[in-house]
C-alpha positions in Angstrom: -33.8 -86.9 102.6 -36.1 -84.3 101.8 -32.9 -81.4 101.7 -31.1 -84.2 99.1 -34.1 -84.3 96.9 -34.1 -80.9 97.0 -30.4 -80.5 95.7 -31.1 -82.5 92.8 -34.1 -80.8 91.7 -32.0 -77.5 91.6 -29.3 -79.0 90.0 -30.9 -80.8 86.8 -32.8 -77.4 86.6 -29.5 -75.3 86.5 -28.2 -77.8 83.8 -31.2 -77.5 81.9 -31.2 -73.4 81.8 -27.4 -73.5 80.6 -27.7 -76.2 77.7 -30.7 -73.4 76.3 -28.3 -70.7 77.2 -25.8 -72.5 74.7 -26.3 -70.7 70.6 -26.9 -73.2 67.9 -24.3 -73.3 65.6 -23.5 -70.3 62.8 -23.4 -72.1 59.3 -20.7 -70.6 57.3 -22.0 -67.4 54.7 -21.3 -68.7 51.3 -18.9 -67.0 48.8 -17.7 -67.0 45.6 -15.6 -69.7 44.3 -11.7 -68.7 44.0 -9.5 -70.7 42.7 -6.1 -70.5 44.5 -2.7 -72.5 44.3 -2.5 -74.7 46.8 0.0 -73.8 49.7 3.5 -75.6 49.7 3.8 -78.5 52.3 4.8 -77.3 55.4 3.6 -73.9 54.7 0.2 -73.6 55.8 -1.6 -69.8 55.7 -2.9 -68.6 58.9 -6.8 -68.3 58.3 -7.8 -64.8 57.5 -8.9 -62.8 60.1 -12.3 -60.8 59.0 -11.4 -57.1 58.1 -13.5 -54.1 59.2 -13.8 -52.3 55.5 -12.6 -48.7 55.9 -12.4 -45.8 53.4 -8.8 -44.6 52.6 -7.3 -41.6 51.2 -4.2 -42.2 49.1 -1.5 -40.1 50.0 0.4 -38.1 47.8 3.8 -37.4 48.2 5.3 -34.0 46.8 7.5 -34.4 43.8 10.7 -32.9 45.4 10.3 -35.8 48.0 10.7 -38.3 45.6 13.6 -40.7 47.1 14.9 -43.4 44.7 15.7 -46.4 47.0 18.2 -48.9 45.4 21.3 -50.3 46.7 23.0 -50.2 43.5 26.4 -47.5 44.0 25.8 -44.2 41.6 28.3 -44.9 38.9 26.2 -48.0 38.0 23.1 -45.7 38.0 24.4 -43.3 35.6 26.2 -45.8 33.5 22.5 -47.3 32.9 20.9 -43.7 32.5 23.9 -43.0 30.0 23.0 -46.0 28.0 19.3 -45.5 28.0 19.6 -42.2 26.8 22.2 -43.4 23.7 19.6 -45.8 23.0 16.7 -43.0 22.8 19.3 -40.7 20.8 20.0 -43.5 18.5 16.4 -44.6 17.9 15.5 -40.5 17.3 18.8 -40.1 15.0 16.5 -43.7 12.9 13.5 -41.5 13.1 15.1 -38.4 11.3 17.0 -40.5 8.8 13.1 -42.3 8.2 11.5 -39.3 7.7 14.7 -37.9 5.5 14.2 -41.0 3.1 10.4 -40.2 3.0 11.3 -36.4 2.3 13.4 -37.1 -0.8 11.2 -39.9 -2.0 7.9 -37.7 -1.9 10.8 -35.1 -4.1 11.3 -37.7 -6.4 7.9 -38.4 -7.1 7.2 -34.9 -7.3 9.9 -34.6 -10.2 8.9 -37.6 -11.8 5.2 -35.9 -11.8 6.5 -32.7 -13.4 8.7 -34.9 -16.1 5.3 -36.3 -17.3 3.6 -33.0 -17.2 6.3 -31.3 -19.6 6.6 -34.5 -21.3 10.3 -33.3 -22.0 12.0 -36.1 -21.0 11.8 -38.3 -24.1 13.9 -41.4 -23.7 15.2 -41.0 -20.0 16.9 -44.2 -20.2 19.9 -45.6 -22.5 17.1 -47.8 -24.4 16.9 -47.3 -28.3 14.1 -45.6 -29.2 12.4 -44.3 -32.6 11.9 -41.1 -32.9 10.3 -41.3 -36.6 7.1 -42.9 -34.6 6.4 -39.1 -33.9 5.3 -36.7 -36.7 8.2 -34.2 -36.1 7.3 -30.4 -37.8 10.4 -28.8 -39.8 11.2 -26.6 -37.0 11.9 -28.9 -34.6 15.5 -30.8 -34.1 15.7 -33.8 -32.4 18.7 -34.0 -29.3 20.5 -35.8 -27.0 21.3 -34.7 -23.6 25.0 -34.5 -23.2 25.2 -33.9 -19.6 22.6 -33.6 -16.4 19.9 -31.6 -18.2 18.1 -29.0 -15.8 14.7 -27.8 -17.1 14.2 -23.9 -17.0 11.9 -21.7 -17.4 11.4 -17.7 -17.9 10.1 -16.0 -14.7 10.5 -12.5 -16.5 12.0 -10.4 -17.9 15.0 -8.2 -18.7 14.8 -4.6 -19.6 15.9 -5.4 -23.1 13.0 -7.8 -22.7 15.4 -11.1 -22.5 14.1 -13.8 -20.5 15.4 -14.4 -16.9 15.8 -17.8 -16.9 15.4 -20.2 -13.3 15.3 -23.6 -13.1 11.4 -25.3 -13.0 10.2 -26.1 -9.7 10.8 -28.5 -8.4 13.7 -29.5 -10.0 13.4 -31.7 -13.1 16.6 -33.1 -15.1 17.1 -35.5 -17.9 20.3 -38.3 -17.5 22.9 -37.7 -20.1 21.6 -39.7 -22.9 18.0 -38.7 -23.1 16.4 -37.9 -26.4 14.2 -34.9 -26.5 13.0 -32.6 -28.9 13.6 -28.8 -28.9 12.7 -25.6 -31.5 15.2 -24.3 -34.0 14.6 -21.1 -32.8 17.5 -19.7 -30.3 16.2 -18.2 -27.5 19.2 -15.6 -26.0 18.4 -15.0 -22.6 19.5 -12.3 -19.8 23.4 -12.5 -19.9 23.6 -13.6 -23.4 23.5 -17.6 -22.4 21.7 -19.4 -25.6 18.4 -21.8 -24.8 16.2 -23.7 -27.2 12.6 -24.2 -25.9 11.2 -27.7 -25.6 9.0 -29.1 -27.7 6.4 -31.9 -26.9 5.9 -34.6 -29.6 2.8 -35.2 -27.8 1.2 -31.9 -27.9 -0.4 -32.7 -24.2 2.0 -29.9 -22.7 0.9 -26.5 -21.7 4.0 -25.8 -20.5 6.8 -23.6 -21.8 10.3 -24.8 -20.9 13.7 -24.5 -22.2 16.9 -26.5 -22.3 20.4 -24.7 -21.6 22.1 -25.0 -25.2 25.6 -26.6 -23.7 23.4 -29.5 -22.4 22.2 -30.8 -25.5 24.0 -31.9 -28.4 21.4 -31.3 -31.7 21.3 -34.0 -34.1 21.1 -32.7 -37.8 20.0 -34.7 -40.5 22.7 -36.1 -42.9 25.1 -35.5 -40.2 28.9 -37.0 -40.5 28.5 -39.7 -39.5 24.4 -39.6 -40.0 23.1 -39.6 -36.7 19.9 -41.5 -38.3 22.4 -44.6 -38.3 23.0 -44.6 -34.2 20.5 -44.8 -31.5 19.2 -42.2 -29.7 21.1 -42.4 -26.3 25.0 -41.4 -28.4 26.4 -38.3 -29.0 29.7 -37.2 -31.6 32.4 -36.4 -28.9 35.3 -34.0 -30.1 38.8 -35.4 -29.1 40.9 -32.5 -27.6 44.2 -33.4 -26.9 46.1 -37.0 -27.8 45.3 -40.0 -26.0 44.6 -43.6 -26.2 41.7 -46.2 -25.7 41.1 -47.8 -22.6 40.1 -51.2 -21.2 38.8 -52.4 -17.6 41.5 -54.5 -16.5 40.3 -54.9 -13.1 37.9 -53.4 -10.2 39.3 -51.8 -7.1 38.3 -53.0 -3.6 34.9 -50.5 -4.0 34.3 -51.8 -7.1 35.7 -49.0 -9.3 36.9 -50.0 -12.7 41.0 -49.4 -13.0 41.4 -48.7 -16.8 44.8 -49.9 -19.0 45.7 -48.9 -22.2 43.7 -51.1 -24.9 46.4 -53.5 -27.0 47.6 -53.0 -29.7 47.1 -49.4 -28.6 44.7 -47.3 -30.4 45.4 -43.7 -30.7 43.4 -40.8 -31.1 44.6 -37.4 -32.3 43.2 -33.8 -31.1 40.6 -32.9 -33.8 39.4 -36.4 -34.3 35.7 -37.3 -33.4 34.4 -40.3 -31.9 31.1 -41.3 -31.1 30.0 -42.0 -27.0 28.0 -42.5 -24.5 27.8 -38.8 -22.8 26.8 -40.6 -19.7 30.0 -41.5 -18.3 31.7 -44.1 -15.8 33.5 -43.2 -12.5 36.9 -45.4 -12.2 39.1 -45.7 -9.7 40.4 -42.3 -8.0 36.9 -40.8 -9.4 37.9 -40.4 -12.6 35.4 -40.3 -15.4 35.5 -42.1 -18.4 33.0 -41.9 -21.4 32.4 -45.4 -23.4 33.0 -45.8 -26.6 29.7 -46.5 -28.7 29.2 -50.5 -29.1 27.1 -51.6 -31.9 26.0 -54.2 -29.5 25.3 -52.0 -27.1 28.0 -53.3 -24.5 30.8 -51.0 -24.8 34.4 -52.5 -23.7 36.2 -49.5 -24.9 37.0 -46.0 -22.8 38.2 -42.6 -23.4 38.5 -40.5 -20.1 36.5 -37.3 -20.1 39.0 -34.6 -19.9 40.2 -35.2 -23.3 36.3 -35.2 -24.8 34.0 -31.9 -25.3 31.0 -32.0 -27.0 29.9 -29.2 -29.8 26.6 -28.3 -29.7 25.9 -30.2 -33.5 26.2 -33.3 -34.6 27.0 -32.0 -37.9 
């Protein structure tokens, strides 16, 4: 009884010593909130196992070992690369025609800049203007461009001291039909080519520029017919050979102008003189065709260029 007793005693004292043995529970270490999607049904993650963090050093592979892995066969490839590099080639040819536009619009302002600094551009358009608002001095005549007008000027000169003339940088030129304003005074320059110098109305030029004599048509006073009763943007156009006035009958399929005899046909005789816009009209074919002046101002008549010269009076 005593041994039984005894047995017990042990073995409430063995249960004892192992429930103390036994940790208390670990409460969780708190972390940040994530927000996560939640797992598809029937998919449940396995819980993450903890991580041992452990410095790494990235490793870099040498250029030349560079493998591209696809399963895509090479003609494909190179079809793709082909069209990726027409697409770079076609945005670089955009690029170049950009900065080509931007080139020759910076030129065009540049011209337009040097117009107003000679001032010798006048009437640039096909407007009427008045001329007579400008105190004009006897020894100036008042023109009309007759054809694309380049402004020159005299760099040096010649032995016999003639001028050598160049054209002003950058270029400047007046439409045919301009008014302007030059000296009486002839200027013959290296090689015996006649220039008049321009003359500002203005008097806010400090420039000294000239116009090539077969470019401008000089309008003298008391002219035949008076150039006083026509607007500035006309020229007297010398008829040098036999031929007819025209009429648009229709426009091509660029939008050319096809020209037929006017009816009842008017003729016109070499000799004869005819009065003309000397900026002219490109037909059908490219032909060029110089309207007849309009009192209205909207010419319906045409005479084609080859048969017109202009003489350097309107006299």
């Amino acid at each position: 009884m005593k041994i039984r007793l005894s047995l017990l005693f042990t073995l409430a004292l063995l249960i004892i010593l192992c429930s103390c043995a036994i940790p208390s529970e670990v409460s969780p270490i708190s972390s940040p909130n994530l927000t996560s999607t939640d797992p598809a049904p029937g998919n449940t993650p396995s819980p993450v196992q903890p991580t041992t963090l452990v410095q790494s050093t990235p490793t870099v592979t040498p250029k030349e070992e560079v493998i591209m892995m696809t399963s895509e066969p090479p003609e494909i490839i190179l079809t793709a690369l082909n069209l990726q590099l027409q697409s770079n080639s076609t945005k670089l040819t955009e690029a170049a025609q950009q900065i080509a536009a931007m080139a020759t619009e910076s030129s065009g302002l540049k011209t337009q800049i040097a117009v107003v600094a000679t001032n010798a551009s006048g009437n640039t358009s096909n407007q009427n203007s008045n001329s007579t608002q400008y105190n004009i001095p006897s020894n100036v005549y008042t023109v009309v461009t007759v054809d694309k007008a380049v402004i020159f000027e005299a760099k040096s000169n010649n032995k016999a001291g003639a001028p050598i003339m160049q054209p002003y940088e950058p270029r400047v030129f007046l439409p045919p039909g301009s008014e302007a304003w030059v000296y009486k005074k002839q200027v013959k320059a290296d090689g015996g080519e006649i220039y008049y110098e321009s003359y500002d109305p203005d008097g806010q030029s400090k420039l000294t520029v000239y116009f090539r004599s077969k470019h401008i048509q000089i309008r003298i006073p008391n002219g035949n017919p008076d150039p006083d009763n026509f607007p500035p943007d006309v020229a007297k156009a010398l008829i040098t050979d036999n031929t007819a006035l025209f009429v648009i009958k229709s426009y091509d399929n660029a939008g050319k102008p096809i020209m037929e005899t006017y009816k009842p046909a008017i003729r016109y005789r070499s000799g004869q003189t005819e009065i003309v816009y000397p900026e002219f009209v490109v037909g059908t074919g490219g032909t060029h065709w110089y309207p007849v002046y309009d009192p209205d101002g909207k010419p319906s008549g045409y005479i084609r260029s080859i048969f017109i010269s202009f003489p350097n009076f309107w006299d």
